[in-house]
C-alpha positions in Angstrom: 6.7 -1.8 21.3 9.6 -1.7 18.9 8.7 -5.1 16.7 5.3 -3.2 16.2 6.6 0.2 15.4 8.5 -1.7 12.5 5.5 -3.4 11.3 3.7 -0.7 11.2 6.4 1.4 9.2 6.8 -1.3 6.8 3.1 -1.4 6.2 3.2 2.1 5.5 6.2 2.0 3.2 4.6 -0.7 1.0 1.6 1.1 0.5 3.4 3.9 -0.7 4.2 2.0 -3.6 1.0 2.8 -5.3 1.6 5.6 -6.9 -2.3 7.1 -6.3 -1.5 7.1 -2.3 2.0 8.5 -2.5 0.3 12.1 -2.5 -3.1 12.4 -1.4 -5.0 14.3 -4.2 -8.6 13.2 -3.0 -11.0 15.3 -1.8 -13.1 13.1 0.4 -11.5 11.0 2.8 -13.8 8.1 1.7 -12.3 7.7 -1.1 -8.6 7.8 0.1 -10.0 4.9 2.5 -10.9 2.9 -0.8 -7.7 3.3 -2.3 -5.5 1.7 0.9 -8.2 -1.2 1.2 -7.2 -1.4 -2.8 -3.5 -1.3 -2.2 -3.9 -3.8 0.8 -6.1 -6.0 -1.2 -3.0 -5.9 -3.7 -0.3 -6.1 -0.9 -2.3 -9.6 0.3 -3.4 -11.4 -2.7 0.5 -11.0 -3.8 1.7 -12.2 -0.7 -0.9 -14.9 -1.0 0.4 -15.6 -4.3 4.0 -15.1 -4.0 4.0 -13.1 -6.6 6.0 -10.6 -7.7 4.3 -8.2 -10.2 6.3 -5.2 -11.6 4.6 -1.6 -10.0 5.0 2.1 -11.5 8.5 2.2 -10.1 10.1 -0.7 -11.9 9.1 0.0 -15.1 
């Protein structure tokens, strides 16, 4: 149960790097849907990629 937990957390944490679903300012919740499969369709494709590209918090 604990490996999971932690995978989950870290999941969550990474997604919170995208600055547009660190406070959730949308109205419909279809739309805040969108925005995580965006950020995981980031989170992947640099994974993927081993790439490292700089985010609103680095710059």
């Amino acid at each position: 149960m604990i490996p999971r937990r932690w995978v989950v957390e870290r999941t969550f944490a990474r997604l919170m790097h995208h600055r547009r679903l660190a406070r959730d300012y949308e109205i419909h919740s279809h739309r805040s849907e969108a925005m995580i499969h965006v950020a995981m369709i980031d989170l992947m494709s640099r994974r993927l990629t081993s790439e490292s590209t700089p985010n609103w918090r680095d710059t």
